[in-house]
C-alpha positions as a Markdown table, in Angstrom:
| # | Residue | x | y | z |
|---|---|---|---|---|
| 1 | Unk | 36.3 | -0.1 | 14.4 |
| 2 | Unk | 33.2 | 1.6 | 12.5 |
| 3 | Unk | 35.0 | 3.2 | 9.8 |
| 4 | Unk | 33.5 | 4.8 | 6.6 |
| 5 | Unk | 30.1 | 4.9 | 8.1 |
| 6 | Unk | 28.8 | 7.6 | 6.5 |
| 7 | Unk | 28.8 | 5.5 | 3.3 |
| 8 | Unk | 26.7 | 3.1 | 4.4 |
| 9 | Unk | 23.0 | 3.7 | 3.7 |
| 10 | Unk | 19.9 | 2.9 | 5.7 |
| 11 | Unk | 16.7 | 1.1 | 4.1 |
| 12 | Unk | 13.6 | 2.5 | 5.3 |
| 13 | Unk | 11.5 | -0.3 | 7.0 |
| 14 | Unk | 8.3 | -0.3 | 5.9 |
| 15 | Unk | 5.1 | 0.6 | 7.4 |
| 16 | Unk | 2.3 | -1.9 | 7.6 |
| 17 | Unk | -1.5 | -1.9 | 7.4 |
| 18 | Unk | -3.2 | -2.5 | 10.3 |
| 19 | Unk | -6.9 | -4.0 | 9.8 |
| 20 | Unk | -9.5 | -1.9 | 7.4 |
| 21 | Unk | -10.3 | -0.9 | 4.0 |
| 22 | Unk | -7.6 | 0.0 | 1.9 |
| 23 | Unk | -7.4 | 1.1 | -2.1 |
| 24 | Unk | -3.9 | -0.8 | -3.3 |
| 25 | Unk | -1.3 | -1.6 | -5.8 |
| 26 | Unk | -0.1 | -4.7 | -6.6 |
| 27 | Unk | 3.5 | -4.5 | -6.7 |
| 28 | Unk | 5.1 | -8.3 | -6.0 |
| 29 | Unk | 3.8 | -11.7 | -6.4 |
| 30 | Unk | 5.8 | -14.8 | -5.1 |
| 31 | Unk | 4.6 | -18.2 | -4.7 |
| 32 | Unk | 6.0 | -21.3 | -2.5 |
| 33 | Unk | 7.6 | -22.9 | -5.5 |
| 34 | Unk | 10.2 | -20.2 | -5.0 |
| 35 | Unk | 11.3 | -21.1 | -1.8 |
| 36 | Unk | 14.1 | -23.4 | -0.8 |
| 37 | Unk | 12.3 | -24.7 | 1.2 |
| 38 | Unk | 9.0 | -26.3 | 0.4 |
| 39 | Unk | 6.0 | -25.4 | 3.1 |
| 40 | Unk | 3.6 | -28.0 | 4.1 |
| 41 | Unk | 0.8 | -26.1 | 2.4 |
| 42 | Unk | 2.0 | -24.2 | -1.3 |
| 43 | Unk | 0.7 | -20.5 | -1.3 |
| 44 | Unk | 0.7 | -17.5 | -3.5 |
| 45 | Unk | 1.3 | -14.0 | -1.9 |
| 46 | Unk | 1.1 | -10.8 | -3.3 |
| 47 | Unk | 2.7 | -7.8 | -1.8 |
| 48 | Unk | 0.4 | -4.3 | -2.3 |
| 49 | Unk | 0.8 | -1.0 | -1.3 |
| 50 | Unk | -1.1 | 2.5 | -0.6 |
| 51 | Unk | -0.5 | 5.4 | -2.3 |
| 52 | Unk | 1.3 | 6.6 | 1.0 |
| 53 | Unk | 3.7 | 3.5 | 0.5 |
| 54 | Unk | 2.3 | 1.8 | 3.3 |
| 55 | Unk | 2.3 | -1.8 | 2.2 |
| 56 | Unk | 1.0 | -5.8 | 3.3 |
| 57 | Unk | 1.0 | -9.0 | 2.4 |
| 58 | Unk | -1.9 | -10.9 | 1.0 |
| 59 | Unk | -1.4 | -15.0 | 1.1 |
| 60 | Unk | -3.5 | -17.0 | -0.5 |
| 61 | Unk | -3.0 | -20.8 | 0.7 |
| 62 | Unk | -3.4 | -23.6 | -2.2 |
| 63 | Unk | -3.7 | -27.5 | -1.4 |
| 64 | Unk | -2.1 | -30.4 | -0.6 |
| 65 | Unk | -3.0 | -34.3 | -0.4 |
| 66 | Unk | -4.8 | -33.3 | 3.3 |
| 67 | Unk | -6.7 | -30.7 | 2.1 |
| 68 | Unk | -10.8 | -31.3 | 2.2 |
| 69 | Unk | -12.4 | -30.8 | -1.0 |
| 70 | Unk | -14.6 | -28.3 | 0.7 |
| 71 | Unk | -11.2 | -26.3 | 1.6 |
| 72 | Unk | -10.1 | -26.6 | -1.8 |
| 73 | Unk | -13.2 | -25.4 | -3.1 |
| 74 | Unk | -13.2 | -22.3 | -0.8 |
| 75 | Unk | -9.8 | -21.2 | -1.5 |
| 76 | Unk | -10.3 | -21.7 | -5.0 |
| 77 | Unk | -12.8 | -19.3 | -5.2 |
| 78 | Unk | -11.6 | -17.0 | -2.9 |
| 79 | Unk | -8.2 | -16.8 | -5.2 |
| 80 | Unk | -10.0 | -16.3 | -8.6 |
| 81 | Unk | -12.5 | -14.0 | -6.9 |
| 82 | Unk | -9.1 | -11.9 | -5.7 |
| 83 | Unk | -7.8 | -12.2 | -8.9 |
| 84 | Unk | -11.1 | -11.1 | -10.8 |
| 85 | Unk | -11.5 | -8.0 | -8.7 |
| 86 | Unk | -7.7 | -7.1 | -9.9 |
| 87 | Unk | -9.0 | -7.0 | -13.5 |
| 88 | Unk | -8.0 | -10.8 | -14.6 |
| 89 | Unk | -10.4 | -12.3 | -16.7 |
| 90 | Unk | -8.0 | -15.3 | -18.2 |
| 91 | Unk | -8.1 | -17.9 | -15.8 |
| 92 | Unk | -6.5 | -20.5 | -18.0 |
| 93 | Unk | -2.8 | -20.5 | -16.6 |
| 94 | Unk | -2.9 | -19.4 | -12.6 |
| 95 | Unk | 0.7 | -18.4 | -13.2 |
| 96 | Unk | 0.1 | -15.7 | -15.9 |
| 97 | Unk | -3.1 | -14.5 | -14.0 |
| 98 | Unk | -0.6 | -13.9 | -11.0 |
| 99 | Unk | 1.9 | -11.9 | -13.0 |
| 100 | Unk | -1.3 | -9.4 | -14.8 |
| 101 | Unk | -1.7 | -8.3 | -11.5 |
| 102 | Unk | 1.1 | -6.9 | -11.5 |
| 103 | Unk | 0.6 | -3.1 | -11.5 |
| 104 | Unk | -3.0 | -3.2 | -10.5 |
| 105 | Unk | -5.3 | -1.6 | -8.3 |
| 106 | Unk | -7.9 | -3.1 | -5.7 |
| 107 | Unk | -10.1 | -2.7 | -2.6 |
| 108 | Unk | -9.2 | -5.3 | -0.1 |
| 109 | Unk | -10.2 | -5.8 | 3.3 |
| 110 | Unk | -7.9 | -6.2 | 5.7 |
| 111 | Unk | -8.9 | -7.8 | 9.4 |
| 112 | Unk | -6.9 | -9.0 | 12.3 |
| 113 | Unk | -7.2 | -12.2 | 13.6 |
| 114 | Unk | -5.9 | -13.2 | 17.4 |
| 115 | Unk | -4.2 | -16.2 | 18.3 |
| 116 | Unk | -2.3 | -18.1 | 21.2 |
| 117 | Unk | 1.3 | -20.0 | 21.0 |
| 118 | Unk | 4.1 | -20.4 | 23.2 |
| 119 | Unk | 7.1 | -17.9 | 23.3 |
| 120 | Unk | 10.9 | -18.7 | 23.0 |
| 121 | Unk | 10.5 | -19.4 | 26.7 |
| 122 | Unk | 7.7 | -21.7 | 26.3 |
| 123 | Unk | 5.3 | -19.0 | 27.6 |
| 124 | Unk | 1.9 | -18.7 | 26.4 |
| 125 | Unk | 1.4 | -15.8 | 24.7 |
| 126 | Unk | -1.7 | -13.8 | 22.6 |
| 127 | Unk | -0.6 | -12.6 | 19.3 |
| 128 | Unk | -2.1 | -10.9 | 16.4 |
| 129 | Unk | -1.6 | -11.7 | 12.9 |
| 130 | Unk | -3.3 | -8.7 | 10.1 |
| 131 | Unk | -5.1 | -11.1 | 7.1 |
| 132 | Unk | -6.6 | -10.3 | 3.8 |
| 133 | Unk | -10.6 | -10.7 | 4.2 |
| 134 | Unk | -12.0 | -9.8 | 1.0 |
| 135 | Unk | -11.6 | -7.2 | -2.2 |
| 136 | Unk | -14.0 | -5.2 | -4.1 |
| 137 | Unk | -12.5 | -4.1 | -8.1 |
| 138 | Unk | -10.7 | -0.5 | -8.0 |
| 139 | Unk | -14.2 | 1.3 | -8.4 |
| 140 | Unk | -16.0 | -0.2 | -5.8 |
| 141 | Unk | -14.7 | 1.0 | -2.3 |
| 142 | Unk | -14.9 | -1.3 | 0.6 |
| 143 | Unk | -16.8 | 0.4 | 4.4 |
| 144 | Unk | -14.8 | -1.8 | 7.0 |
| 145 | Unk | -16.8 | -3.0 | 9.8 |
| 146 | Unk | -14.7 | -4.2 | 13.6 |
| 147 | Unk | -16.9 | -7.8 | 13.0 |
| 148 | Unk | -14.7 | -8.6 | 10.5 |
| 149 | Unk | -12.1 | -8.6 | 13.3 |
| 150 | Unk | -11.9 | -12.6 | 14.8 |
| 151 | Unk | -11.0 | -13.0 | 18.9 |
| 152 | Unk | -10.0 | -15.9 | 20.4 |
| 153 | Unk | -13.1 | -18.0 | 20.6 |
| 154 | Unk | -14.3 | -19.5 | 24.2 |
| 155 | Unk | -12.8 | -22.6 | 23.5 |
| 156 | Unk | -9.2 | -21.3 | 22.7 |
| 157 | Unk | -9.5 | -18.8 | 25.7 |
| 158 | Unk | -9.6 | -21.4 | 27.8 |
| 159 | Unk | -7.1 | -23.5 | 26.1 |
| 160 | Unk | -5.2 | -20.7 | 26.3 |
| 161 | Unk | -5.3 | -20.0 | 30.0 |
| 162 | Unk | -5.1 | -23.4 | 30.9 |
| 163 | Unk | -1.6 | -23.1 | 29.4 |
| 164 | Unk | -0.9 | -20.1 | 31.3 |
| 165 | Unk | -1.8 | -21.8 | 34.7 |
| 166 | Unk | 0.3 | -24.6 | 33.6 |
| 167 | Unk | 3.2 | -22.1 | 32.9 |
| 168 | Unk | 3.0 | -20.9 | 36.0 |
| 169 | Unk | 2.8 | -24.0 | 38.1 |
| 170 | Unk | 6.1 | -25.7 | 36.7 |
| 171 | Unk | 7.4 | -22.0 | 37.3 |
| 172 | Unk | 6.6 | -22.2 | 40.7 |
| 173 | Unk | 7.9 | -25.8 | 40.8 |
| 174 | Unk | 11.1 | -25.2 | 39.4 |
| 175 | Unk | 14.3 | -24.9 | 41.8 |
| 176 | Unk | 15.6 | -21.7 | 42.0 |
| 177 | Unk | 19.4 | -22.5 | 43.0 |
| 178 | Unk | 20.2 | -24.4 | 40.1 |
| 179 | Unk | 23.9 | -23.2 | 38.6 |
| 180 | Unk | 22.1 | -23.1 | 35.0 |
């Protein structure tokens, strides 16, 4: 049934920042275009890693037709500031800048960031998600503070467990000697 398994060979998962300062390599860049597909909003996301291999993912969300010029603006500079810190000074074509990256070392800052959904169940549920925050260049090391760190604000709290109390209600509603 499970023959020849001593050929087969394991790939080591990864290990993944958690939130801090971090001295990285770029080693990937992908952007939306390549995907099948297309997201709502197009993105560019770069894929760095420690020198103890431990690696993450830094997205960097572009525009679409709904996008505030304000928004546009921010994550315009945001990107090039990114991309300057990596050593890029030739801003003329995005799509060469992203590939001189390539290679590269930076400072980022890395913070987590909570946020509620519903499970597969339809459960409310708090999750975490680890973003890029800022980068210094390769000489300019980054002291990582918890405030970068963003909770759930009042507002989504309560959003939040007003789901959960709604959860539970049609829970306790729901007949239990149904045959499915």
């Amino acid at each position: 049934m499970f023959d020849n398994m001593e050929s087969v060979n394991l790939e080591d998962k990864p290990t993944y920042l958690k939130e801090g300062a971090y001295l990285v390599k770029v080693k990937s860049v992908k952007s939306s275009d390549s995907e099948k597909v297309k997201p709502k909003i197009p993105y560019v996301e770069f894929t760095v890693e420690t020198s103890n291999s431990s690696v993450a993912r830094l997205k960097f969300l572009g525009s679409d037709a709904n996008t505030s010029e304000k928004a546009k603006e921010i994550r315009l500079k945001i990107f090039k500031q990114f991309l300057h810190n990596c050593g890029i000074r030739d801003f003329s074509n995005w799509v060469n800048a992203c590939k001189e990256t390539l290679g590269k070392k930076v400072n980022v800052c890395l913070a987590k960031r909570e946020y509620w959904t519903n499970d597969k169940d339809g459960q409310p549920v708090i999750k975490h998600v680890v973003e890029y925050k800022f980068s210094n260049p390769e000489d300019k090391a980054i002291m990582f503070d918890v405030k970068y760190n963003k909770s759930l604000s009042q507002q989504d709290m309560r959003a939040y467990n007003e789901a959960c109390q709604f959860a539970n209600a049609a829970d306790a509603s729901a007949p239990g000697d149904m045959p499915f």
